[in-house]
OpenMM code with the backbone's topology and positions (N, CA, C; nanometers):
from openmm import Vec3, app, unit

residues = "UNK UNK UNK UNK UNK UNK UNK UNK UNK UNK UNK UNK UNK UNK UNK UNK UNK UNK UNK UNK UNK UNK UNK UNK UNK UNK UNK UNK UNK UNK UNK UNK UNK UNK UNK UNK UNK UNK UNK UNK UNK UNK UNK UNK UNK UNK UNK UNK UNK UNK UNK UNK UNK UNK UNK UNK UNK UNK UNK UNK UNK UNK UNK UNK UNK UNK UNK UNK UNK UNK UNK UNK UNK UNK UNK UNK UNK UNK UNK UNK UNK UNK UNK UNK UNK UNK UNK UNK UNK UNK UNK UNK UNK UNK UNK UNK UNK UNK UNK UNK UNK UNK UNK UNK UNK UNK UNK UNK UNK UNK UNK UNK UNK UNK UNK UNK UNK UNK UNK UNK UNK UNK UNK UNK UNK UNK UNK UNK UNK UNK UNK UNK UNK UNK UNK UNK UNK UNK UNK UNK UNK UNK UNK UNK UNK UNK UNK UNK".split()
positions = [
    Vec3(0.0850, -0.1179, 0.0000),
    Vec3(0.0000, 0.0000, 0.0000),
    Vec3(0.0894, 0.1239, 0.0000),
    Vec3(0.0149, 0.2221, -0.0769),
    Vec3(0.1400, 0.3582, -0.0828),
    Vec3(0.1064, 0.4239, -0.0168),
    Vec3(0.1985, 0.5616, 0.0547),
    Vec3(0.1430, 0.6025, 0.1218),
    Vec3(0.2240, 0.7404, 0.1004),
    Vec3(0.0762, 0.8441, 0.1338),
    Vec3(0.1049, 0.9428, 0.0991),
    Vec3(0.0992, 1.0952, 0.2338),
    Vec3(0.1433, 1.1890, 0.2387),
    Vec3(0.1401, 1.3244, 0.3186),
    Vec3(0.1528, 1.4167, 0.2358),
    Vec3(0.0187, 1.4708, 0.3406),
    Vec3(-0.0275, 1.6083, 0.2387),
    Vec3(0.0217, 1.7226, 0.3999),
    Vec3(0.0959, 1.7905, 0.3484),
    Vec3(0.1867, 1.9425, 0.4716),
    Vec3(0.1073, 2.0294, 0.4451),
    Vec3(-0.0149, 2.0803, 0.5088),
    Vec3(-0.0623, 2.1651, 0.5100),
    Vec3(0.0445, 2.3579, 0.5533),
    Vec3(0.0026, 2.4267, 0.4687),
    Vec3(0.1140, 2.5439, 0.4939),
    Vec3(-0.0460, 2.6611, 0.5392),
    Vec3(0.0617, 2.6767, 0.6861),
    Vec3(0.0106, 2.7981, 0.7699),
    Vec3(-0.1290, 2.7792, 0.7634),
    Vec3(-0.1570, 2.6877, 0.7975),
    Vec3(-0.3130, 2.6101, 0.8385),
    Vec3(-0.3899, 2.6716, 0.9566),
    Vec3(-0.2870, 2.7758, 1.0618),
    Vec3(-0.3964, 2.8605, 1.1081),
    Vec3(-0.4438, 2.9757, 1.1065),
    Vec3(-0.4058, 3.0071, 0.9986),
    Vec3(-0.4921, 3.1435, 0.9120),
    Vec3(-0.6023, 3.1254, 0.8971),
    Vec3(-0.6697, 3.1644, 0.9602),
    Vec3(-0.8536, 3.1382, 0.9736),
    Vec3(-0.9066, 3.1886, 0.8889),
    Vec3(-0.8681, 3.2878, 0.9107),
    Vec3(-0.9505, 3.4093, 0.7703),
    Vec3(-0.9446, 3.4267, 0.6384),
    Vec3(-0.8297, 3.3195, 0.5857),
    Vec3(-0.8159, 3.2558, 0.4476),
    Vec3(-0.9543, 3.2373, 0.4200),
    Vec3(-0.9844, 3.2229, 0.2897),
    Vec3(-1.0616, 3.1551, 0.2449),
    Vec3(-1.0618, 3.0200, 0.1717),
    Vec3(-0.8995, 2.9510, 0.1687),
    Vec3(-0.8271, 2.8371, 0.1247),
    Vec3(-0.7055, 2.8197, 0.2337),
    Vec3(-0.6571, 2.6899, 0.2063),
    Vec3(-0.5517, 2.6635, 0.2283),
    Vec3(-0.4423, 2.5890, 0.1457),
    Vec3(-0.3211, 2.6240, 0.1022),
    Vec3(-0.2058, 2.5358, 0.0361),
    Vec3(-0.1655, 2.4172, 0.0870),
    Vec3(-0.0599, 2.3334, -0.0119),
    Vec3(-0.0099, 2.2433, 0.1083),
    Vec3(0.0531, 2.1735, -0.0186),
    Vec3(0.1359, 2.0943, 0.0173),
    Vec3(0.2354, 2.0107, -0.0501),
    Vec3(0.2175, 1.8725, -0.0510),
    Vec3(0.1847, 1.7907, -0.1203),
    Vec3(0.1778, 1.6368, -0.1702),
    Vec3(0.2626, 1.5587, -0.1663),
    Vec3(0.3421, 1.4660, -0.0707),
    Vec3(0.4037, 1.4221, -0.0798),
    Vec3(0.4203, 1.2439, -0.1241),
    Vec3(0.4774, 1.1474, -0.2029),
    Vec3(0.4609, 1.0003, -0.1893),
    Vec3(0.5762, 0.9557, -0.1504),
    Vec3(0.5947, 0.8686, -0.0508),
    Vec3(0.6755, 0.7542, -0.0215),
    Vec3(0.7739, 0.6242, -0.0950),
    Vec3(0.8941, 0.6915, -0.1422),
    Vec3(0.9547, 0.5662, -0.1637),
    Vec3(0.9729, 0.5134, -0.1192),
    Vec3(0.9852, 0.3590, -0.0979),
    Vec3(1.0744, 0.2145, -0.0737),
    Vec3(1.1455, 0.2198, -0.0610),
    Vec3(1.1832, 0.1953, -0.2477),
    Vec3(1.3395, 0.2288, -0.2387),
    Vec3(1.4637, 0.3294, -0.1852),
    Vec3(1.4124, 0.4348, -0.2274),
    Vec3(1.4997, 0.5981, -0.1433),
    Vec3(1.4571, 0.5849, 0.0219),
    Vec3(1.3667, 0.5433, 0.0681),
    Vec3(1.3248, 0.5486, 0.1891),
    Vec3(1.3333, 0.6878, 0.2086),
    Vec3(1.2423, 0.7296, 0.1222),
    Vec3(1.1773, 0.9062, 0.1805),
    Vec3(1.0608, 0.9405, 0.1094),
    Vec3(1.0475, 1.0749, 0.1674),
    Vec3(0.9455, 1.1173, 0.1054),
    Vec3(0.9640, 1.2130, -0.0668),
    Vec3(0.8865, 1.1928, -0.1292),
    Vec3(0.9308, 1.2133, -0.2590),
    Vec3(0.7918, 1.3344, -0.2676),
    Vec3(0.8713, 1.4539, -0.2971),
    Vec3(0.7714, 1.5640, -0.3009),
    Vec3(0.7071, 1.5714, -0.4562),
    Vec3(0.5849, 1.5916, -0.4432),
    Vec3(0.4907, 1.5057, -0.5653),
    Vec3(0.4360, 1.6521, -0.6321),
    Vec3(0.3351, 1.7236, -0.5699),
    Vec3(0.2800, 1.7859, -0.6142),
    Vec3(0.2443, 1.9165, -0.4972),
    Vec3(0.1311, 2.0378, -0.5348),
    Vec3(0.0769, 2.1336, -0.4560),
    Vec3(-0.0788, 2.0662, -0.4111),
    Vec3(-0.1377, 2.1558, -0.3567),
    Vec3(-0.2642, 2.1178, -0.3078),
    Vec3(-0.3321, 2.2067, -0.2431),
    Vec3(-0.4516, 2.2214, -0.2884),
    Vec3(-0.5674, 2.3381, -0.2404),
    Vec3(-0.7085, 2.2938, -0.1690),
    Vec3(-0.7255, 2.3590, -0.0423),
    Vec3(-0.7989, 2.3330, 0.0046),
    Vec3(-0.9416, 2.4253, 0.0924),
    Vec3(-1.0368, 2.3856, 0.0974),
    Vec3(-1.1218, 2.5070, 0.1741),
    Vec3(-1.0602, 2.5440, 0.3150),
    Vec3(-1.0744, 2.6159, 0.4061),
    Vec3(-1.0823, 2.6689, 0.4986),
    Vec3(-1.0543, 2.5805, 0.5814),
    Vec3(-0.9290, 2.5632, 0.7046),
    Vec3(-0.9145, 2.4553, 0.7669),
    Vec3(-1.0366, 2.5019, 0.8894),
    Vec3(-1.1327, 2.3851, 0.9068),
    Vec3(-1.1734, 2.4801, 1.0803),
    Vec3(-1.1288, 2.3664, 1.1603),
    Vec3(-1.0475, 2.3044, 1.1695),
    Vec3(-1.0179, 2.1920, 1.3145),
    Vec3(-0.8806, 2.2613, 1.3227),
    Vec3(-0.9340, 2.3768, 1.4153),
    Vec3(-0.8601, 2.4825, 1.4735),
    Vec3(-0.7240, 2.4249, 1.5745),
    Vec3(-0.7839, 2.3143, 1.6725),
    Vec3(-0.6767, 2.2296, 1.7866),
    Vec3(-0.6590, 2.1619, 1.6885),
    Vec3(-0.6550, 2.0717, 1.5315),
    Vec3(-0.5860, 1.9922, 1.5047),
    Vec3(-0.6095, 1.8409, 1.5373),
    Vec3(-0.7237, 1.8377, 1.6088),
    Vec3(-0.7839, 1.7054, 1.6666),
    Vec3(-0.8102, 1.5934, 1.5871),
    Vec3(-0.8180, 1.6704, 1.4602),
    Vec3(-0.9092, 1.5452, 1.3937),
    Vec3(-1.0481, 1.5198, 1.3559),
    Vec3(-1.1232, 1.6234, 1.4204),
    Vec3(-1.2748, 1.6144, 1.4659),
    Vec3(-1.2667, 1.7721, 1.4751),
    Vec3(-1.4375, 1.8116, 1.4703),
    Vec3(-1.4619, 1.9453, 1.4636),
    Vec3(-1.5342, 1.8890, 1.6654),
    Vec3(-1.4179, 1.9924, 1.7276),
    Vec3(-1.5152, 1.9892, 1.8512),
    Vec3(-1.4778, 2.1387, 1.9522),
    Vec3(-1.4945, 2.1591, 2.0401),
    Vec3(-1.4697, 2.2760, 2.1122),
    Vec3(-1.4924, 2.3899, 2.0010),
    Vec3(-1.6294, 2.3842, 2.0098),
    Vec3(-1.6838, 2.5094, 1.9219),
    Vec3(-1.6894, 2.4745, 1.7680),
    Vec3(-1.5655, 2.4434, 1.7268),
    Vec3(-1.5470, 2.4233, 1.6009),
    Vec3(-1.6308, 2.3879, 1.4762),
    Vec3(-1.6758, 2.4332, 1.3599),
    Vec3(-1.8252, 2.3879, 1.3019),
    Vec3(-1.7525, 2.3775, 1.1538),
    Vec3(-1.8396, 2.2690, 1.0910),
    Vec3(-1.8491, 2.2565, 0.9594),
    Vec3(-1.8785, 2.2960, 0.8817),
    Vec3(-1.8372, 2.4238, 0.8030),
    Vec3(-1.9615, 2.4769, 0.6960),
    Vec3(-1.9410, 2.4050, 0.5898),
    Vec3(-2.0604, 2.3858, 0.5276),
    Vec3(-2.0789, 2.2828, 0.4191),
    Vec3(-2.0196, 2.3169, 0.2840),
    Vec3(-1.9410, 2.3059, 0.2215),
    Vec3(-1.9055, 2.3384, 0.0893),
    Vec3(-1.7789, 2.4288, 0.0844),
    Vec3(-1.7443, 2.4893, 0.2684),
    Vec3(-1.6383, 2.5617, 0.2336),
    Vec3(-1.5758, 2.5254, 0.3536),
    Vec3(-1.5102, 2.4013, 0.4134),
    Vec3(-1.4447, 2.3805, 0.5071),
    Vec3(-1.3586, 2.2201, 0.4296),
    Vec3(-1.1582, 2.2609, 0.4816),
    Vec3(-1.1114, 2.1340, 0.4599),
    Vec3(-1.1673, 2.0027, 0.5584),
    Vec3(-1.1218, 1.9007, 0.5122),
    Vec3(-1.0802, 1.7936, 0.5974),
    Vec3(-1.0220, 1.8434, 0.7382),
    Vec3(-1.0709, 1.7252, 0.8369),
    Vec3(-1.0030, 1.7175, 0.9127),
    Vec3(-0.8776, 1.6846, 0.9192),
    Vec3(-0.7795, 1.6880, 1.0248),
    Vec3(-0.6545, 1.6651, 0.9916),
    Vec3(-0.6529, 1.5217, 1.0555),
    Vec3(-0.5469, 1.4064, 1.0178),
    Vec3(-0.5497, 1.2946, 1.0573),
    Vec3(-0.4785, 1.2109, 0.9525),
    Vec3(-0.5283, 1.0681, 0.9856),
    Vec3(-0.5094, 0.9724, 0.9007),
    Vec3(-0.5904, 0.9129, 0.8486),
    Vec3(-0.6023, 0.8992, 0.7208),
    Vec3(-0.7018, 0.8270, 0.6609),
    Vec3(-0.6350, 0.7006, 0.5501),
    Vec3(-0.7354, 0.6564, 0.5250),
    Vec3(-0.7437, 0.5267, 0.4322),
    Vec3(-0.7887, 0.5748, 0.2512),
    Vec3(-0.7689, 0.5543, 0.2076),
    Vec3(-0.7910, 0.5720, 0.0519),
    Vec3(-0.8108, 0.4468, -0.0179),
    Vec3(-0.8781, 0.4938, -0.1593),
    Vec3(-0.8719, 0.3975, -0.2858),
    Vec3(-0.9436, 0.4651, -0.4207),
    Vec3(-0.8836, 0.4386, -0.5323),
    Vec3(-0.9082, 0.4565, -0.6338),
    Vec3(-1.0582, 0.3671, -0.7375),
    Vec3(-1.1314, 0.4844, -0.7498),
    Vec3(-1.2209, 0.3702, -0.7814),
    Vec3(-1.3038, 0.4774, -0.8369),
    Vec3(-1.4275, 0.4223, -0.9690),
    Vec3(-1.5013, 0.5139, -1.0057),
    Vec3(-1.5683, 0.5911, -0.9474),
    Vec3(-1.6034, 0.7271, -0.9885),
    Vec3(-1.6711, 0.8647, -0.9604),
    Vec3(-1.7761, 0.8794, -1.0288),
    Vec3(-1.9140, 0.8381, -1.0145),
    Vec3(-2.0525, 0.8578, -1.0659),
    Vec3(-2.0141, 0.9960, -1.0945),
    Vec3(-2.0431, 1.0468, -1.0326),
    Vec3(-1.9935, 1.2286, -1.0552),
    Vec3(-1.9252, 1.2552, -1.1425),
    Vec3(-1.7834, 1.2195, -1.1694),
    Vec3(-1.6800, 1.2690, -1.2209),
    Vec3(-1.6671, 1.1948, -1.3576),
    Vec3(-1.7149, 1.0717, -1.3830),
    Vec3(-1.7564, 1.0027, -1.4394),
    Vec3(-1.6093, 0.9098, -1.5149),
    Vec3(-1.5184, 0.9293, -1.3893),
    Vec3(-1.3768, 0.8514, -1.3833),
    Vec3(-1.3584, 0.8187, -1.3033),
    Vec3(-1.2302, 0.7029, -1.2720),
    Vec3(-1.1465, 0.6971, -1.1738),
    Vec3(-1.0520, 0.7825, -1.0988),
    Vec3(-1.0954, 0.7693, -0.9753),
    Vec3(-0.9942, 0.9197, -0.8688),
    Vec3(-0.9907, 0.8884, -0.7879),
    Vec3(-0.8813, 0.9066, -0.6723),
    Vec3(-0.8680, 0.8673, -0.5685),
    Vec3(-0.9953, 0.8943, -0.4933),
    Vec3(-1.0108, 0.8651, -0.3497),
    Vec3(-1.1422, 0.8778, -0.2874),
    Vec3(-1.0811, 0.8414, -0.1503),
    Vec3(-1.1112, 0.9120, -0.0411),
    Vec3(-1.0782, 0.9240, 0.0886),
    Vec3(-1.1621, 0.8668, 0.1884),
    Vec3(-1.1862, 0.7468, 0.2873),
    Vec3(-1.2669, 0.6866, 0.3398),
    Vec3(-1.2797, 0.6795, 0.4573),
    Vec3(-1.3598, 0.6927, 0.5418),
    Vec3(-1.3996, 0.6948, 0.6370),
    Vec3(-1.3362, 0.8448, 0.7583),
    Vec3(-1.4155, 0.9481, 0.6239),
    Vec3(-1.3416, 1.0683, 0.7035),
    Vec3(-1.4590, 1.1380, 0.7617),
    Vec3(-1.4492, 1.1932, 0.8663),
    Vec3(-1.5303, 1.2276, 0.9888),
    Vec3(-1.6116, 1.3378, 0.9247),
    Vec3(-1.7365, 1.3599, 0.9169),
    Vec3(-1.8297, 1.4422, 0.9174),
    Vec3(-1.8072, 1.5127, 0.7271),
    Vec3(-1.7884, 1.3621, 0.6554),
    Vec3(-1.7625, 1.4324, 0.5128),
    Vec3(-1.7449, 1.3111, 0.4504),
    Vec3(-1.8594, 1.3493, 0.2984),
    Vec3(-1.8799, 1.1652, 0.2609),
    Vec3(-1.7849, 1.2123, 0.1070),
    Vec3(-1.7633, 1.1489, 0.0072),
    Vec3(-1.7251, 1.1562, -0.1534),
    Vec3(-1.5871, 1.2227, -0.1358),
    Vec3(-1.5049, 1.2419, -0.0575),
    Vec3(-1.3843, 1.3296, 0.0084),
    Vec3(-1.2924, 1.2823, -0.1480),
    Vec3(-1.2757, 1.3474, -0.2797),
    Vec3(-1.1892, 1.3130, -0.3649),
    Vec3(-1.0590, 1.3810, -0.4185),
    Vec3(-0.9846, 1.3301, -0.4642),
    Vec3(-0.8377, 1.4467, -0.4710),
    Vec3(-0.8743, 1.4409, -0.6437),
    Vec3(-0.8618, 1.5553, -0.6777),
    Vec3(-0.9088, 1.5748, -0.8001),
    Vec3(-0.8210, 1.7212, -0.8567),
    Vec3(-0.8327, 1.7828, -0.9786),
    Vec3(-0.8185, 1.8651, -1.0497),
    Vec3(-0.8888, 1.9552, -1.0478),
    Vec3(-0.8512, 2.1276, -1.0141),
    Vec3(-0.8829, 2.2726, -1.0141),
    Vec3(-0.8109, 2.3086, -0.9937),
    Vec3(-0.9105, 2.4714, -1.0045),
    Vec3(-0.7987, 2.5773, -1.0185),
    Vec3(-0.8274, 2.6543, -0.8863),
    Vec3(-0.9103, 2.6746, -0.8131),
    Vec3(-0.9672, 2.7700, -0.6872),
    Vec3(-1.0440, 2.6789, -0.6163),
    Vec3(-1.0751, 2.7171, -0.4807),
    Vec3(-1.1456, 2.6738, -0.4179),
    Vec3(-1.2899, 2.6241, -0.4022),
    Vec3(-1.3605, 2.6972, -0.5482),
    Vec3(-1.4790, 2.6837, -0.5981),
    Vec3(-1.4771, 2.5789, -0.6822),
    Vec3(-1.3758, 2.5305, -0.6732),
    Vec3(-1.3865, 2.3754, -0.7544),
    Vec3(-1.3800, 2.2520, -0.6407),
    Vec3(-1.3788, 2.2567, -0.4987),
    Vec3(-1.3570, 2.1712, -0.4094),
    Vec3(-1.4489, 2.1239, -0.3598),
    Vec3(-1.5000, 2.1650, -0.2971),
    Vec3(-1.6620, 2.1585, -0.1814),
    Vec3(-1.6087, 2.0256, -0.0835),
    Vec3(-1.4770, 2.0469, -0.0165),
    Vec3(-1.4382, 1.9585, 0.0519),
    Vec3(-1.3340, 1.8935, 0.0003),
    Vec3(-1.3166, 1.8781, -0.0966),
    Vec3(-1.2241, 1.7408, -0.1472),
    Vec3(-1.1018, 1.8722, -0.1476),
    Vec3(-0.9786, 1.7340, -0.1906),
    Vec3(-0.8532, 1.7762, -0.1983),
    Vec3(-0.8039, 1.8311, -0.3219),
    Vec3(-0.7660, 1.9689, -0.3973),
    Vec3(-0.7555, 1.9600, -0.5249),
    Vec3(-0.5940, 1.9726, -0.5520),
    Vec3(-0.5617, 1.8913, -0.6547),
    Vec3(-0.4148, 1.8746, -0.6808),
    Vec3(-0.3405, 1.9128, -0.7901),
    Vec3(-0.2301, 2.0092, -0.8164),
    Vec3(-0.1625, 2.0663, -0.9455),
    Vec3(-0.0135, 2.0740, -0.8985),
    Vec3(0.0454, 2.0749, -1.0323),
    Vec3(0.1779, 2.0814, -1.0457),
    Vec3(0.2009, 2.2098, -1.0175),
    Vec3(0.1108, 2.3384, -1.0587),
    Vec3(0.1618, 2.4219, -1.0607),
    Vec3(0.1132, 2.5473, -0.9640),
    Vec3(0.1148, 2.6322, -0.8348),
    Vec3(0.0621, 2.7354, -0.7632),
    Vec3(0.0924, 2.7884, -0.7583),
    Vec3(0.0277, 2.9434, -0.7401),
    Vec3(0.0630, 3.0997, -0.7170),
    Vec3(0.0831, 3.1298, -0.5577),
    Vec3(0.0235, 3.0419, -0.4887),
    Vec3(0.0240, 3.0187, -0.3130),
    Vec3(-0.0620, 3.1021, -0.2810),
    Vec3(-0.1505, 3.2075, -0.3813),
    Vec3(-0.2423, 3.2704, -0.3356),
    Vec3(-0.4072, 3.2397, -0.3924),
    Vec3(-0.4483, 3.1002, -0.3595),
    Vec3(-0.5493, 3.0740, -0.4061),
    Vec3(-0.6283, 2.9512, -0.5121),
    Vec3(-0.4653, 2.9628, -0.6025),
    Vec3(-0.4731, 2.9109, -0.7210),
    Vec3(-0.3939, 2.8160, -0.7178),
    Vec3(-0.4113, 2.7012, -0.8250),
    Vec3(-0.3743, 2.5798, -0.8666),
    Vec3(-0.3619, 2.5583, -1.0460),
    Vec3(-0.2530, 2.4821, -1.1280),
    Vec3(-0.2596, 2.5192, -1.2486),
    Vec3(-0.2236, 2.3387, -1.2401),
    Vec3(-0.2174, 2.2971, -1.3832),
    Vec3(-0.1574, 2.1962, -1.4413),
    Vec3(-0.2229, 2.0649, -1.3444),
    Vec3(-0.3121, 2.0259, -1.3715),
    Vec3(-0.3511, 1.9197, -1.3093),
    Vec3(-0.2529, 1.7930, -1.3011),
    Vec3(-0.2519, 1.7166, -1.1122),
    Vec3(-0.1737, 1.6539, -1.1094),
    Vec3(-0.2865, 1.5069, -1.0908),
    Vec3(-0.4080, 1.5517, -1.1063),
    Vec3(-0.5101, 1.4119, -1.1164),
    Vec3(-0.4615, 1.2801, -1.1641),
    Vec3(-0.4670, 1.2849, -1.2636),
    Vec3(-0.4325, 1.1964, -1.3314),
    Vec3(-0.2607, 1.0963, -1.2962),
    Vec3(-0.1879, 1.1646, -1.3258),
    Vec3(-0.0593, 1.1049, -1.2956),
    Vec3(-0.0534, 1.0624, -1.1172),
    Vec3(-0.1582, 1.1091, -1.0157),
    Vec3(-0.1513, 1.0423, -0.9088),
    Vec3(-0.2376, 0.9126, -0.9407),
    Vec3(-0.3423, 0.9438, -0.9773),
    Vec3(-0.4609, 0.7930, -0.9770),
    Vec3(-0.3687, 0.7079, -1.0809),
    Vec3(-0.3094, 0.7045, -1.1823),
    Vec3(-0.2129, 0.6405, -1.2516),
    Vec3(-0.0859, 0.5407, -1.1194),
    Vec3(-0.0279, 0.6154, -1.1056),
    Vec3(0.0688, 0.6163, -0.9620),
    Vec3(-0.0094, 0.5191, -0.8631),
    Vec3(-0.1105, 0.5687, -0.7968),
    Vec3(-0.1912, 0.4699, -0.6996),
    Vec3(-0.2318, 0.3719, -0.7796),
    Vec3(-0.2862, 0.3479, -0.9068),
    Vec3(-0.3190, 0.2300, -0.9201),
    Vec3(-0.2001, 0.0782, -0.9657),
    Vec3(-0.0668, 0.1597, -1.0315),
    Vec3(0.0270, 0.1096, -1.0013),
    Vec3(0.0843, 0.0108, -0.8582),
    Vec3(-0.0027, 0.0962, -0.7873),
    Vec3(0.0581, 0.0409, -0.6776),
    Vec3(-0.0777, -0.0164, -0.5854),
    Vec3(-0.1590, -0.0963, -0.6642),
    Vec3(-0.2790, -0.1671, -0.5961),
    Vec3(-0.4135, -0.0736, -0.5934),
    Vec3(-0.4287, 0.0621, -0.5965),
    Vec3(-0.5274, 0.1143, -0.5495),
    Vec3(-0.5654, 0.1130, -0.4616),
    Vec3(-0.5093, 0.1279, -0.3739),
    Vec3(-0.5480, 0.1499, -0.2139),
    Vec3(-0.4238, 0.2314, -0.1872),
    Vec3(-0.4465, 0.3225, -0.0412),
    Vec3(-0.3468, 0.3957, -0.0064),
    Vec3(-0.3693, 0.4212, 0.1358),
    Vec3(-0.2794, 0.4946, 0.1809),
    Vec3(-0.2940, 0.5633, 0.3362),
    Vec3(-0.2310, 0.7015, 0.3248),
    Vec3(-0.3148, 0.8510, 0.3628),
    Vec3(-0.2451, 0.9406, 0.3595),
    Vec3(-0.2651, 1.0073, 0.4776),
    Vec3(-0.1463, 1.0793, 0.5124),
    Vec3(-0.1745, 1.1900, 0.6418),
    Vec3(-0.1757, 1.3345, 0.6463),
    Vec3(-0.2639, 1.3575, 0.6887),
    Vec3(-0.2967, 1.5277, 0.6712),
    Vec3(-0.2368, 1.5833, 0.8121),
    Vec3(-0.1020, 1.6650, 0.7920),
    Vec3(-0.0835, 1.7400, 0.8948),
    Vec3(-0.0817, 1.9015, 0.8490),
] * unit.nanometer
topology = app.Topology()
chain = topology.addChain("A")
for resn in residues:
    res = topology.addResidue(resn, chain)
    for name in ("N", "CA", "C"):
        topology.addAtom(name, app.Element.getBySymbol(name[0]), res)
């Protein structure tokens, strides 16, 4: 199983209306982390980092990241998307959680969006979709990633 970390950058800027962050995958062989791609996300609100929205903390629907943690993954069709994409499972208070391709935050509504290329203010260019779900399925389709 591969396994991946996503580095959230300056995750407690509240008043963002996104957050950046860096993609990382795991070699074997090198025994490291192999820096992959950028990554855009809504609004972190798991303010303590818990994992869970609690001590006040609330979900707004369509414009809040993931919690931070560990999760389980797999690649598998998207009724929606009407492809194969990674897909994030059993994540707390958020169902269809997918790492996918955009450019702003209005392309997310939760999920993780992934590009080769960022301005760090907002934006995402060059979709890295594809060459990850390629990559994961190489390697079984299943994964484990950690959001710090």
């Amino acid at each position: 199983m591969i396994k991946l970390k996503l580095i959230r950058q300056n995750p407690t800027i509240f008043e963002q209306k996104y957050i950046h962050g860096e993609l990382f995958i795991w070699s074997d062989p090198l025994k490291k982390w192999l820096d992959f791609c950028y990554t855009l996300e809504d609004t972190v609100r798991d303010d303590n980092k818990s994992g869970s929205f609690d001590k006040g903390e609330k979900k707004i629907y369509g414009k809040t990241a993931i919690p931070f943690g560990d999760f389980d993954g797999v690649v598998n069709y998207s009724p929606a998307f009407k492809r194969e994409m990674p897909l994030l499972l059993n994540v707390p208070h958020f169902k269809g959680i997918r790492m996918h391709g955009g450019n702003t935050v209005e392309d997310s509504s939760g999920c993780i969006l992934v590009g080769f290329k960022t301005d760090w203010k907002g934006k995402l260019w060059n979709t890295a979709e594809y060459d990850l779900t390629n990559i994961l399925k190489q390697n079984g389709s299943k994964f484990k990633i950690e959001i710090t």
